[in-house]
C-alpha positions as CSV (number, residue, x, y, z in Angstrom):
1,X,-57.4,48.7,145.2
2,X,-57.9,45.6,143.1
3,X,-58.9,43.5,145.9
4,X,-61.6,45.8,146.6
5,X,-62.7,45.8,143.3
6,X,-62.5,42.0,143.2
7,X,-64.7,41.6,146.4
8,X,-67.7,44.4,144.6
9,X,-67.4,42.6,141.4
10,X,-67.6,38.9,143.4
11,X,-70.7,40.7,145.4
12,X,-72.4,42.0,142.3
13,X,-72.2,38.6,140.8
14,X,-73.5,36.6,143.9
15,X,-76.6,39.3,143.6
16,X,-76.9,38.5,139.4
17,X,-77.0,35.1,140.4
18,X,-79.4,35.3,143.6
19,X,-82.1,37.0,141.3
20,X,-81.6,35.5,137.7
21,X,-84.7,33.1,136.7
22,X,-84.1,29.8,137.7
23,X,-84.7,28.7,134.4
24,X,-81.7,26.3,132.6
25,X,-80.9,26.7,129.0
26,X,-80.0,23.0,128.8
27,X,-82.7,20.6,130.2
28,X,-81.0,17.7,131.8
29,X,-82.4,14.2,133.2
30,X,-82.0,10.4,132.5
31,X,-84.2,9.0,130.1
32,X,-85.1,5.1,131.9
33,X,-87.1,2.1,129.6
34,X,-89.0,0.3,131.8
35,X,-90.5,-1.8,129.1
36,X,-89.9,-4.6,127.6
37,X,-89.2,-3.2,123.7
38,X,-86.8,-1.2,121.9
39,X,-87.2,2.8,122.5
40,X,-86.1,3.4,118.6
41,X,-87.4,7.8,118.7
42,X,-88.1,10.3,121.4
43,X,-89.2,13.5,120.4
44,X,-89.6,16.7,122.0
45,X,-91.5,20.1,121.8
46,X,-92.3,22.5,123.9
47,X,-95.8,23.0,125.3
48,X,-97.9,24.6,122.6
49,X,-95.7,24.6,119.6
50,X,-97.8,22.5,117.2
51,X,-94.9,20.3,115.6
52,X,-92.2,17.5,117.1
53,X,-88.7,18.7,116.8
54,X,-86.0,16.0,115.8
55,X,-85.6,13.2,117.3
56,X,-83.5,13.1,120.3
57,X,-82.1,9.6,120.1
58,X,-80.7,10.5,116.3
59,X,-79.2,6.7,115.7
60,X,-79.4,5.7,119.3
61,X,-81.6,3.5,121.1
62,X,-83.1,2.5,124.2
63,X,-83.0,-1.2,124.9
64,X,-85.2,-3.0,127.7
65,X,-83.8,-1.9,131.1
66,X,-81.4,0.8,129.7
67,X,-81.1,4.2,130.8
68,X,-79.5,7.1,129.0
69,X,-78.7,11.5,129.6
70,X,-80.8,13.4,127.9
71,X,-80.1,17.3,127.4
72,X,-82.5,19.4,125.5
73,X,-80.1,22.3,124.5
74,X,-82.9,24.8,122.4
75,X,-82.1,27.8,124.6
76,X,-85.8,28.5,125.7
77,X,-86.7,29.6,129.0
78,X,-89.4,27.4,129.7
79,X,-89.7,24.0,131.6
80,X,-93.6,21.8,130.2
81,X,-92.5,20.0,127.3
82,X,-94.4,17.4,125.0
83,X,-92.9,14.3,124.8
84,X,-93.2,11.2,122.3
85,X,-92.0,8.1,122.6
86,X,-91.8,5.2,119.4
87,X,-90.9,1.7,120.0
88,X,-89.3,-0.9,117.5
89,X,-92.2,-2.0,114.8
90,X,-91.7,-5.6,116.0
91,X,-93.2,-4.7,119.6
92,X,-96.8,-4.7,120.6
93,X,-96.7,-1.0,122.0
94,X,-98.4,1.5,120.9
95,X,-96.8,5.3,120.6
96,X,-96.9,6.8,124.4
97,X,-97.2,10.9,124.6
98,X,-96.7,12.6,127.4
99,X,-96.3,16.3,129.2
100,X,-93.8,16.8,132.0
101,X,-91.9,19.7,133.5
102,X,-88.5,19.0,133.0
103,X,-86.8,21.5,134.8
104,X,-88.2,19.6,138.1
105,X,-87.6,15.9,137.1
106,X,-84.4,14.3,137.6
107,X,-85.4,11.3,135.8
108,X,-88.1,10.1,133.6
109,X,-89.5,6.0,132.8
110,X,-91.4,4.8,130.0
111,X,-93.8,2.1,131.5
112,X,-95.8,-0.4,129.6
């Protein structure tokens, strides 16, 4: 009898899986800077809320050539975000915004 049950209750949970959202709670990718400058702040927000959240980085940077794993843990079901990018005051760049859907990108680089 309890193998039964074990194969309904594996079944059931295939389904529950099969026909959730394929939304993640925790946005994942690599963060790349292609440029030639220190990445000192990235900031986030979802599209449409009106105000940056904190800064991603905290104390971290991104140096010239560096990569680093981003996760965006806020629990929301959605996948356009704002993003905002601020570079060491020494460098000649100017702050870069953009809008990407993060559930579909594995990676992400900040040009010049």
């Amino acid at each position: 009898m309890n193998g039964k049950f074990l194969s309904v209750a594996g079944a059931l949970t295939l389904v529950t899986l099969s026909t959730a959202p394929s939304y993640a709670a925790d946005l994942v990718f690599t963060l790349k800077n292609g440029t030639q400058s220190v990445l000192t702040h990235f900031y986030s927000s979802p599209v449409g809320v009106d105000k940056w959240e904190e800064d991603v980085f905290g104390e971290q940077v991104l140096g010239p050539g560096e990569s680093m794993q981003i996760t965006i843990a806020d629990g929301r079901d959605v996948c356009k975000y704002d993003m905002r990018f601020e570079f060491d005051e020494g460098s000649n760049l100017d702050t870069t915004e953009d809008t990407q859907d993060l559930c579909e990108m594995g990676s992400y680089t900040i040009h010049e």
